[in-house]
Every structure is written in C-alpha cells, then in structure tokens.
LOFI-39413 format. One line per 2 residues: for each residue x, y negated, z of N, C-alpha, C. Coordinates in steps of 0.2 Angstrom, whole numbers, plus 5000, padded with zeros to 4 digits. Atoms other than C-alpha are relative to their C-alpha. Layout:
<atoms>
X,Y,Z,X,Y,Z,X,Y,Z ~ ...
</atoms>
This chain:
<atoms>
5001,5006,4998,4698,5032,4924,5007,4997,5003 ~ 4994,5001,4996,4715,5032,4935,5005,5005,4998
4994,4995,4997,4731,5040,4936,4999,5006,5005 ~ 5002,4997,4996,4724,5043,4951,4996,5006,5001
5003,4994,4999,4713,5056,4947,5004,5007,4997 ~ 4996,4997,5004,4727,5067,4940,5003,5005,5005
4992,4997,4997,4737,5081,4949,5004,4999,4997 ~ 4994,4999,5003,4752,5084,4947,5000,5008,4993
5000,4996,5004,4747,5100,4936,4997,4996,4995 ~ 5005,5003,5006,4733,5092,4927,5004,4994,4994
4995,5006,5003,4746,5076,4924,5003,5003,4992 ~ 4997,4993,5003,4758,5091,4917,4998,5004,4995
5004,4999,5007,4745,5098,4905,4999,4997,4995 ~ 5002,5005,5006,4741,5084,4897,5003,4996,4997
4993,5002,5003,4758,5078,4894,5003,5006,4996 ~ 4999,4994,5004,4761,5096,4888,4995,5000,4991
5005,4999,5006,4743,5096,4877,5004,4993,4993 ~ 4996,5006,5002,4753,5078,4871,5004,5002,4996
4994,4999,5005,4768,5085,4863,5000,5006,4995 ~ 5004,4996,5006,4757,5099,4854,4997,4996,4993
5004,5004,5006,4746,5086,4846,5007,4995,4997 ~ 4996,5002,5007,4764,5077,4841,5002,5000,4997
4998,4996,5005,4769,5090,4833,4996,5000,4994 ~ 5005,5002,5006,4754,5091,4822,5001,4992,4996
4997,5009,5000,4757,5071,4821,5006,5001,4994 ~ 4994,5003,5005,4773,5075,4810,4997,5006,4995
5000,4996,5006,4763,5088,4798,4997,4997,4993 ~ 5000,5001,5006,4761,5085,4781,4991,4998,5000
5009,4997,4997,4741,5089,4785,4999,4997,5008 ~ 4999,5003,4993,4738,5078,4801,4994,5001,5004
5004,4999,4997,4721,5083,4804,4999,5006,5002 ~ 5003,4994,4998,4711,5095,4813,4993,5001,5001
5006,4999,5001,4695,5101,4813,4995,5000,5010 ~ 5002,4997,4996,4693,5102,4832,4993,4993,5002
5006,5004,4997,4679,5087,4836,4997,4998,4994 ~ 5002,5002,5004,4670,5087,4821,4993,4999,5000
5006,5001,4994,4652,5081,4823,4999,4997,5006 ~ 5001,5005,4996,4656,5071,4836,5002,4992,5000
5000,5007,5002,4655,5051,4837,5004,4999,5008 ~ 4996,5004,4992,4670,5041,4848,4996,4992,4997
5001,5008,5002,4666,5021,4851,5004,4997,5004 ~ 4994,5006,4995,4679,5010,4854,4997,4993,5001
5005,5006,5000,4671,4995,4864,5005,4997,5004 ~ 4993,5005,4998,4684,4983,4867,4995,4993,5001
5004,5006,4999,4678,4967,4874,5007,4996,5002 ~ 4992,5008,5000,4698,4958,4875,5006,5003,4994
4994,4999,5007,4710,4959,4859,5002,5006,5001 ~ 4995,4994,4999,4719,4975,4855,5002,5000,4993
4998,4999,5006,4731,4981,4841,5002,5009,5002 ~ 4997,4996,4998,4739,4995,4848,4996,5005,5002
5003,4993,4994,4728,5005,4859,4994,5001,4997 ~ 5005,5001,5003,4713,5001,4847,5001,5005,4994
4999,4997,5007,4720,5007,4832,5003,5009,5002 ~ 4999,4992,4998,4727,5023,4841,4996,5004,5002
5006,4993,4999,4712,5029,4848,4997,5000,4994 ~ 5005,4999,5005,4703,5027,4833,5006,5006,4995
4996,4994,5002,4717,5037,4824,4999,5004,5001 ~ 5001,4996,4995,4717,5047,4837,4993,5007,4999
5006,4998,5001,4700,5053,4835,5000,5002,4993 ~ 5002,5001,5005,4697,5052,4817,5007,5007,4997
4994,4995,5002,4714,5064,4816,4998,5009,5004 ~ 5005,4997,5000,4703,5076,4825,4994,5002,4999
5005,4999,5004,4689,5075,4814,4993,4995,5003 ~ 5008,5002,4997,4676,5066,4825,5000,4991,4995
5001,5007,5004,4668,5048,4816,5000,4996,5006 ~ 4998,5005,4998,4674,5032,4823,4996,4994,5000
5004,5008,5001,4663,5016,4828,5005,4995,5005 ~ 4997,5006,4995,4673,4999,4834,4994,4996,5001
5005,5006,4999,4664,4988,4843,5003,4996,5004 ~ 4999,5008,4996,4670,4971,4849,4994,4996,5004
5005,5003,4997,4663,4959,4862,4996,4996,4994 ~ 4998,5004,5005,4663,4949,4848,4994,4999,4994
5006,4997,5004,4652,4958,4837,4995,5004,5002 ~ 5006,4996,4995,4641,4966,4849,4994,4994,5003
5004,5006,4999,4625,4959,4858,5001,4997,5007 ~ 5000,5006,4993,4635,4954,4874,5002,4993,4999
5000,5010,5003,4637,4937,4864,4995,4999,5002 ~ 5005,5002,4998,4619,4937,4868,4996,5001,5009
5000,4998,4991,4620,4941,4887,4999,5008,5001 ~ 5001,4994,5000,4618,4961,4885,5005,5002,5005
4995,4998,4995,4625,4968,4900,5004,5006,4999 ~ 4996,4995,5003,4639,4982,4899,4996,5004,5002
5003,4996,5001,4627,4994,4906,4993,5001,4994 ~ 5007,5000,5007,4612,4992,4891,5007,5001,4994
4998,4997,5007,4626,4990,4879,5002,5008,4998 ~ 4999,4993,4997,4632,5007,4888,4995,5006,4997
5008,4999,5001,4613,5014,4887,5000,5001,4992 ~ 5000,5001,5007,4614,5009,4868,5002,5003,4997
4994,4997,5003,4629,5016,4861,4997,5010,5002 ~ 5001,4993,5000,4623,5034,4869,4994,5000,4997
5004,4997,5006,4606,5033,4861,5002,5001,4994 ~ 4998,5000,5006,4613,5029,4847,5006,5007,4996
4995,4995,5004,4625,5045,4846,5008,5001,5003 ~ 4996,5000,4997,4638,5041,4857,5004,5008,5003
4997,4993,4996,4649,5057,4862,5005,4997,5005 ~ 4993,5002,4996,4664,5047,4871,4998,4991,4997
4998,5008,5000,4665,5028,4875,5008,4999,5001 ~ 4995,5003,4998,4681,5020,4876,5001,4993,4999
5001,5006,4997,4682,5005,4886,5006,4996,5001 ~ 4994,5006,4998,4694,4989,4887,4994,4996,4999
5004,5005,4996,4687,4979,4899,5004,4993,5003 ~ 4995,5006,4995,4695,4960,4907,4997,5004,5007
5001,4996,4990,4686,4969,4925,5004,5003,5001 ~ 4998,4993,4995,4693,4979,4935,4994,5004,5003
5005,4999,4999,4683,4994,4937,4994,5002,4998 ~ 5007,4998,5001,4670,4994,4925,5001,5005,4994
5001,4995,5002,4676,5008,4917,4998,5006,5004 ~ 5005,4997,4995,4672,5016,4932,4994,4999,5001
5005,5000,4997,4657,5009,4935,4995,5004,4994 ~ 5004,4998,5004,4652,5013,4918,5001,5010,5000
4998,4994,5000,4657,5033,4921,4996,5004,5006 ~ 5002,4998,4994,4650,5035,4939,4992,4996,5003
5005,5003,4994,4636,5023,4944,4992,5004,4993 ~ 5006,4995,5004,4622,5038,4931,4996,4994,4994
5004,5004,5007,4620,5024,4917,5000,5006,4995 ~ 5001,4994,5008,4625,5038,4903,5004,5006,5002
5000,4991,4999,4628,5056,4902,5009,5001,4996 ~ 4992,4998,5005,4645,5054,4888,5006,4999,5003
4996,5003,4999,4661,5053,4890,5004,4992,5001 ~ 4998,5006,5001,4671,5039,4895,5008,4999,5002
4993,5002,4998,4690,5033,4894,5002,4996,5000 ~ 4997,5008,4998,4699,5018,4903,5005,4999,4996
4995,5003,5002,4708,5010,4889,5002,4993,5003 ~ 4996,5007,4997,4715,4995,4901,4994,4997,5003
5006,5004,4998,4701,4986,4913,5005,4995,5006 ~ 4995,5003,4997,4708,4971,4919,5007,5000,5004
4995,5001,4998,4721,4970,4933,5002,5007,5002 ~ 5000,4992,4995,4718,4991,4938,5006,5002,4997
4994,4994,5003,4725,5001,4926,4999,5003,4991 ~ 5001,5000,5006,4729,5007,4909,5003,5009,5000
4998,4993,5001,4732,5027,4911,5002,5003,4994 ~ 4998,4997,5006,4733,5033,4893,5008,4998,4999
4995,5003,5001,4749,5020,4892,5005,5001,5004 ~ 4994,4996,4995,4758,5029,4906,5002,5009,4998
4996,4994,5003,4756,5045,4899,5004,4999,4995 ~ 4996,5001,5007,4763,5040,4883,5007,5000,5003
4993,5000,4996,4777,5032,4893,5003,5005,5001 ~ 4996,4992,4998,4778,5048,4900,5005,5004,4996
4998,4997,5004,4779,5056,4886,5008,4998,4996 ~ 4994,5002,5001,4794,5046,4879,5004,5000,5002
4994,4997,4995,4804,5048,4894,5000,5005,5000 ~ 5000,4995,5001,4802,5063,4893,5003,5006,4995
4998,4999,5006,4808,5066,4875,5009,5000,5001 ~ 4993,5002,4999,4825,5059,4883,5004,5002,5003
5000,5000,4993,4826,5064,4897,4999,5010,5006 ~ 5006,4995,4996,4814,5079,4905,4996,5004,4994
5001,4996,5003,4810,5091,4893,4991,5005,5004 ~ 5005,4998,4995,4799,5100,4908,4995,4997,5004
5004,5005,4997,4791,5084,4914,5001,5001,5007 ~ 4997,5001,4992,4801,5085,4930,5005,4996,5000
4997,5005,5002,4808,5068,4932,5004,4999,5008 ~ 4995,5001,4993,4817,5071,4950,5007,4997,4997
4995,5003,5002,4833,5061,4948,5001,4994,4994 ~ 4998,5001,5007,4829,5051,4935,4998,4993,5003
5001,5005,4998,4827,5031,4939,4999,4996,4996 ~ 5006,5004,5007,4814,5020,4931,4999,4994,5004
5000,5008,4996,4815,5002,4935,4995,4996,4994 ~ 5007,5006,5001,4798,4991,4930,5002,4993,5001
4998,5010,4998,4803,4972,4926,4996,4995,4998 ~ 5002,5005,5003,4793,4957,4926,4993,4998,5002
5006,5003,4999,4775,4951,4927,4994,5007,5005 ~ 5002,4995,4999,4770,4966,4940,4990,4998,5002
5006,5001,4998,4754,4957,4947,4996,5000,4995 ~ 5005,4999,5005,4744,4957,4931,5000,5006,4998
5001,4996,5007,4749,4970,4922,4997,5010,5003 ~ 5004,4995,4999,4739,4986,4922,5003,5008,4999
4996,4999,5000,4752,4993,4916,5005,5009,5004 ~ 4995,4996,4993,4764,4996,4929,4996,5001,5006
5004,4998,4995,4751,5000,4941,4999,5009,4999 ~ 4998,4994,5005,4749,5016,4929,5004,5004,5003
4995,4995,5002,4764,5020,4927,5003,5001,5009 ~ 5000,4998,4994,4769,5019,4946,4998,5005,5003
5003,4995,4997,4757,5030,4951,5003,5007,4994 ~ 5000,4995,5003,4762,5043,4936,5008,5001,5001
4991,4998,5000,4782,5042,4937,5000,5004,5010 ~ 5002,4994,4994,4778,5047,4957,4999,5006,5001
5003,4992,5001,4768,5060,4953,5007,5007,4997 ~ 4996,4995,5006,4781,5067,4941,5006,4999,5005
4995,5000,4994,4795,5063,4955,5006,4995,4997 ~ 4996,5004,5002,4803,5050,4948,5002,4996,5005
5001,5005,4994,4812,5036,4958,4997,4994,4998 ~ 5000,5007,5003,4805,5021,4953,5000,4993,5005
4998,5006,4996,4809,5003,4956,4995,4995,4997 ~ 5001,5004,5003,4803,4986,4953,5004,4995,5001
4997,5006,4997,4810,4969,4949,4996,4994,4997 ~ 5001,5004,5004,4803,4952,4945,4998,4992,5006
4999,5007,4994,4798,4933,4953,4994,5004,5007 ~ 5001,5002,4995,4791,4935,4971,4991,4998,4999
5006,5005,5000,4774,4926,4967,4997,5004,4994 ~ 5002,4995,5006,4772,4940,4953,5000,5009,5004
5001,4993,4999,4773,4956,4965,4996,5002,5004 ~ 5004,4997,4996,4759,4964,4972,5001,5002,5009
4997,5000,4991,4759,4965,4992,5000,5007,5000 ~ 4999,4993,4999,4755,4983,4991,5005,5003,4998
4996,4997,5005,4769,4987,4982,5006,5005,5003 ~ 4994,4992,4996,4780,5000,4994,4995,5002,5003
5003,4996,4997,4764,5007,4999,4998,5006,4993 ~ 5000,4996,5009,4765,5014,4978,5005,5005,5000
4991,4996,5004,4782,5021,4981,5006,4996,4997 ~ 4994,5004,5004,4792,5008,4974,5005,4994,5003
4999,5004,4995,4805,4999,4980,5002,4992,4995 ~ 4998,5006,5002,4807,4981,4975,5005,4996,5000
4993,5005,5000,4820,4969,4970,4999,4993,4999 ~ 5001,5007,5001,4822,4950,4969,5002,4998,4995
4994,5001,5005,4835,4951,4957,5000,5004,4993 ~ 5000,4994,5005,4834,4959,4940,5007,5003,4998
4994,4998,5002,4854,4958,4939,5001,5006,5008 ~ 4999,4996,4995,4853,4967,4957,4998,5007,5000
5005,4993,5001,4839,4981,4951,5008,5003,4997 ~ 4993,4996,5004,4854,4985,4937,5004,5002,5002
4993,4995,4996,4867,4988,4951,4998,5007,4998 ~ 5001,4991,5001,4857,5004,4953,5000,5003,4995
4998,4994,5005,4861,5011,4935,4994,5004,4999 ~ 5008,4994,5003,4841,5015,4929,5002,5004,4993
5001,4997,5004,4840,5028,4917,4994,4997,4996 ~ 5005,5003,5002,4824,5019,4911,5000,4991,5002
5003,5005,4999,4820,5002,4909,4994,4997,4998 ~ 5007,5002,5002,4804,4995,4907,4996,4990,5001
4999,5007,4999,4801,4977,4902,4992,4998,5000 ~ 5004,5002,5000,4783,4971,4905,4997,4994,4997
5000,5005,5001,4775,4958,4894,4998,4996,5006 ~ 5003,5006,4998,4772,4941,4900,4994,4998,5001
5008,5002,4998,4754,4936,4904,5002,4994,4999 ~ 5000,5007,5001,4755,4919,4899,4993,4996,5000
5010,5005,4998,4734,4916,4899,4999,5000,5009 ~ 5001,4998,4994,4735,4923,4917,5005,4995,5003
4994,5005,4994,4749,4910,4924,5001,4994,5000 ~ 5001,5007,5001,4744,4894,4921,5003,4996,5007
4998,5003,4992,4747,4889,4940,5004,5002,5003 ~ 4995,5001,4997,4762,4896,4945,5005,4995,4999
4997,5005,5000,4777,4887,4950,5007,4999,4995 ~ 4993,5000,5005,4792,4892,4936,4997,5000,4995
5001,5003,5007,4793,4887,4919,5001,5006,4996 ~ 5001,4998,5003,4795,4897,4906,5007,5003,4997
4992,5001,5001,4815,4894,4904,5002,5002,5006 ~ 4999,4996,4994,4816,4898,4922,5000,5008,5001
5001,4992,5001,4809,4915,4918,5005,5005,4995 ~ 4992,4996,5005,4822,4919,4903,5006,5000,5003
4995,5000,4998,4833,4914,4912,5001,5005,5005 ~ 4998,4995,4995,4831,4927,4927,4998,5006,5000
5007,4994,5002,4818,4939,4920,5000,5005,4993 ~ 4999,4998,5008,4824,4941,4901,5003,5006,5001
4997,4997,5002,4831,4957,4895,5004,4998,4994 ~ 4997,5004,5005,4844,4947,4887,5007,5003,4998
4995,4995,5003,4861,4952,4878,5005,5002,5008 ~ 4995,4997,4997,4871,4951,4892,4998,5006,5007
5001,4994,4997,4860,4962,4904,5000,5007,4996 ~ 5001,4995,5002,4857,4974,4889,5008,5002,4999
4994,5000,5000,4876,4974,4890,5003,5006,5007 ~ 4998,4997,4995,4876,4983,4907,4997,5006,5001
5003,4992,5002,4865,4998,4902,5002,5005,4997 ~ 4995,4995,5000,4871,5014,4901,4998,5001,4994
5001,5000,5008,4875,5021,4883,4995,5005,4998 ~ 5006,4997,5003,4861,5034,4885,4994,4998,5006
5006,5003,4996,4849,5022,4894,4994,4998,4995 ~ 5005,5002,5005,4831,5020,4886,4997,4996,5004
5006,5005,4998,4820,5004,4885,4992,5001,4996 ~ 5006,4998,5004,4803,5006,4883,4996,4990,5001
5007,5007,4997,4789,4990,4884,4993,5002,4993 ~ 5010,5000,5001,4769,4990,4882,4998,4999,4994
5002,5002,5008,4768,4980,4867,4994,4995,5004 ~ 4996,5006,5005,4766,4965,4862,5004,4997,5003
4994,5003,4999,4782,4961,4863,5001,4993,5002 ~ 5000,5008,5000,4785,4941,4868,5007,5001,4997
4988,5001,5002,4806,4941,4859,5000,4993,5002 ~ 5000,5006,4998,4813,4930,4865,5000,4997,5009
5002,5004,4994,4806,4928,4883,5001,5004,5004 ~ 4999,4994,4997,4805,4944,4892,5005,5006,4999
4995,4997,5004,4815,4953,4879,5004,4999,4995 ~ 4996,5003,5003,4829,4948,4868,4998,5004,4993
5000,4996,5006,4829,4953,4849,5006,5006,4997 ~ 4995,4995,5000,4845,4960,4851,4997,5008,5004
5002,4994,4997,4837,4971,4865,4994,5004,4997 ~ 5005,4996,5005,4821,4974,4853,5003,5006,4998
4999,4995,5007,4829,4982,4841,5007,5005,5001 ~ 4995,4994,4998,4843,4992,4851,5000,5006,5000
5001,4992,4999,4845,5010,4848,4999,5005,5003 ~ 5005,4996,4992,4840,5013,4866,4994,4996,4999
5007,5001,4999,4824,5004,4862,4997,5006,4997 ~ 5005,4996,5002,4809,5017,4860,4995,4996,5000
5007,5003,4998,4795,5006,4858,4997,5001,4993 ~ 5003,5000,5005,4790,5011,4841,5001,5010,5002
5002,4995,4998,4792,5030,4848,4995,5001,5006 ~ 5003,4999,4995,4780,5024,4861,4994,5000,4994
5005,5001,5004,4768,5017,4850,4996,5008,4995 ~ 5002,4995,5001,4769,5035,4840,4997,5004,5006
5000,4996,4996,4769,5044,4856,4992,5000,5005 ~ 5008,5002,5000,4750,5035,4859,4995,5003,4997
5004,4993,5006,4741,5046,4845,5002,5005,5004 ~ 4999,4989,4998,4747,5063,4854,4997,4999,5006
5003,5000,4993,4743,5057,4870,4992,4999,5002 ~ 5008,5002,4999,4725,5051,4865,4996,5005,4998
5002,4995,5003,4722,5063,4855,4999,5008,5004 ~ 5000,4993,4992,4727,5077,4870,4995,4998,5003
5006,5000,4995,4713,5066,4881,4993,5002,4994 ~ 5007,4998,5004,4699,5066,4867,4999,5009,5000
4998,4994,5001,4704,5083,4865,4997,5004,5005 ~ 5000,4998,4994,4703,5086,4883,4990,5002,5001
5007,5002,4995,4686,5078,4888,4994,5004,4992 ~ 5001,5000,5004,4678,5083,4869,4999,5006,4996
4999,4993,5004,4685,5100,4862,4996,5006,5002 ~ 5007,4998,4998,4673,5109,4873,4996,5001,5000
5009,5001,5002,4658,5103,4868,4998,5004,4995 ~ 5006,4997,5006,4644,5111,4858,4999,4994,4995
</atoms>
C-alpha cells in the first residue's frame, strides 16, 4: 500500500528480488513458470500507459492470466461501488487486484476494511502514493550509483509539481529509508506543509537546489487537470521550473535524470534534456517489469 510499510531490509529485498527478475528481463526466454494458475486484475479507474501495461507484462511474464479492467468498462459507470466491484472480481477468480485509484487511500481501504481475502497492489491512489514507482526509481539509481542499495552520500533532488504528485511522496519516503539525502524544489503554493517532517529539505529556487550539485535529478510531471486555480501561467513555470538547456548545462557529466512519465517536453522538461545521455527514463520504464514482477512475485509465488 505505502513505502511506508517497508523496512529498510524488506525495501532491500525487493530491490534485490528486482534486479533478479531484470536479469531474466534481458533473456532470450523472458518467462517463468512461477504463478501459473493464477489470475492478476488490473482495475484502473484513471488513464495509464506505463504502469498498466507493466504490470500486465509483468504478470503474464510470470505465467499468471491477466484481466484489465477500466472505470470505463466496468459497472462503476452504473454506480457499483469499489467494494462490490472488489467482492466481484474475487468471486470471479481474482488472486491479486491492482488498483489505480483518483482517492487517496482506497487501496487501502480495499486491502484492510475484510471486503476480500486476495491480494492487492497500490498502483497510484490519488495524492498518497505510487510505491512500485519508487522502487523502480530505486532501482535505476541504483544501477548508477549504489550497487548495494546504500545510497548514503548520494543526493537526490525532486523538481516541480510536489503537492499532487504521488510520486515524490513515494519516493521521499524510500530514498530516506535507503539514506539518501533528498531535497525538493519547485513554486511555494505546490509544496506540501509537511514537507521537512519527510526529511526533505526545500528550496524556492530550482537554480539554488543546483548549487548543491545533485547526483540525481528528478523532474516531476505537471498536473495541469489538478491546477486550474493557481496563480502562475504556464510560461511562468518554464520559465523557473523547466529542466531547460541551460540548467541541464550545470549537471555534473555523471549526473542522472530520471521522470515518472508522461513527459510534458517542453514545459517541465526540455527535449534536449529528454534525450540526454544522462536521461534514464526509458531505463526506468524497463526497470518497472522487474520491480513488478519482484512484488507479484513477492505477494503470489507462495501460494497454492
């Protein structure tokens, strides 16, 4: 459900179980036989490209049978609450739900309040959090960086839309654990009040964050449905907020960028900065099938 619920071993395991499954990931032969007989559901009730199609990989590259289910095509179009459609999916065969939800929360609600007996995984619920997206990060930093998943010394600076994104709430809590320093930068009216009670220390300036010389950069999409009402434009924010040529000009020559996905080019991030040879965002995206594949794996490989 959270980061939260992770030691720092257990974190460590499954960052480990991670770079097992993407070793398999690069064989010839990409399956395994280890959840066969068993049925995942991915029940997305808000878009996804990325995290949709990787846990469905994911699974299916473990042998288990894959059902998608959108809001969209389900019968919460007819008022079915997430508990019944919950209820539904396990009679129907359910061994694992994975859940993207707009709430915060109801991935837990669906895990804890004795609706169903299956597994269930927080693929993103609203403003909380997106766990599996931090391990990947993990993992990616880790590929560059931390070998050991001991990331003392290493500084990891979060840029941009902090209050929406689910994100950096994640990954905050998991670069901590892992002993990272982490920072944030971005406008004022986008940062979370609690935000140095995370660990993180905050900047006003994203050319100020840069003084301190991150070893990671991490650019956060824009929420553009979520910002109708604030007070800066949209040229305001490139202008102060971008990951544009001349910041990515100030990054060390072995600095890596990572972002979430979907990119905004252009507005958060420059296309020069996209496609830099310190960009890793197409080794994150790979680095999402091992990490998923290590949770199904996790919660799944056990069973009868």
């Amino acid at each position: 459900m959270s980061i939260r619920d992770l030691t720092l071993e257990q974190a460590t395991e499954l960052l480990a179980s991670s770079r097992e499954m993407s070793q398999v990931n690069q064989r010839a032969l990409k399956t395994l036989p280890t959840l066969r007989g068993k049925t995942v559901v991915n029940l997305f009730y808000e878009n996804s490209t990325r995290t949709r199609v990787s846990f469905e990989i994911s699974a299916k590259r473990l042998g288990a049978d894959v059902i998608n289910v959108t809001s969209d095509s389900s019968s919460a179009t007819k008022g079915e609450s997430l508990r019944d459609t919950a209820q539904t999916l396990q009679a129907l065969g359910a061994d694992a739900i994975v859940l993207r939800h707009p709430m915060s929360g109801a991935a837990n609600a669906m895990a804890t309040r004795d609706w169903i007996s299956c597994s269930v995984v927080n693929a993103g619920d609203g403003r909380h959090e997106h766990p599996t997206q931090a391990l990947l990060d993990a993992l990616t930093i880790s590929q560059n960086f931390a070998a050991d998943f001991d990331f003392k010394g290493l500084r990891v600076l979060v840029v941009g839309d902090l209050l929406h994104s689910r994100v950096a709430r994640s990954n905050f809590l998991l670069l901590n654990l892992l002993g990272a320093t982490v920072m944030a930068a971005g406008p004022m009216e986008l940062a979370p009040v609690l935000l140095n009670q995370m660990g993180v220390e905050l900047f006003g300036s994203f050319d100020e964050a840069l003084d301190q010389q991150p070893d990671v950069v991490m650019m956060l999409r824009v929420q553009m449905e979520r910002m109708q009402h604030l007070s800066f434009s949209t040229s305001e924010y490139q202008r102060s907020w971008s990951l544009d040529e001349n910041r990515l000009g100030r990054l060390g020559s072995e600095a890596v960028i990572l972002h979430p996905g979907p990119m905004n080019r252009g507005l958060e991030i420059s296309n020069h900065a996209a496609e830099d040879s310190r960009s890793k965002v197409l080794e994150q995206v790979q680095n999402g099938l091992a990490v998923r594949m290590a949770v199904l794996h996790q919660l799944l490989g056990g069973q009868n």
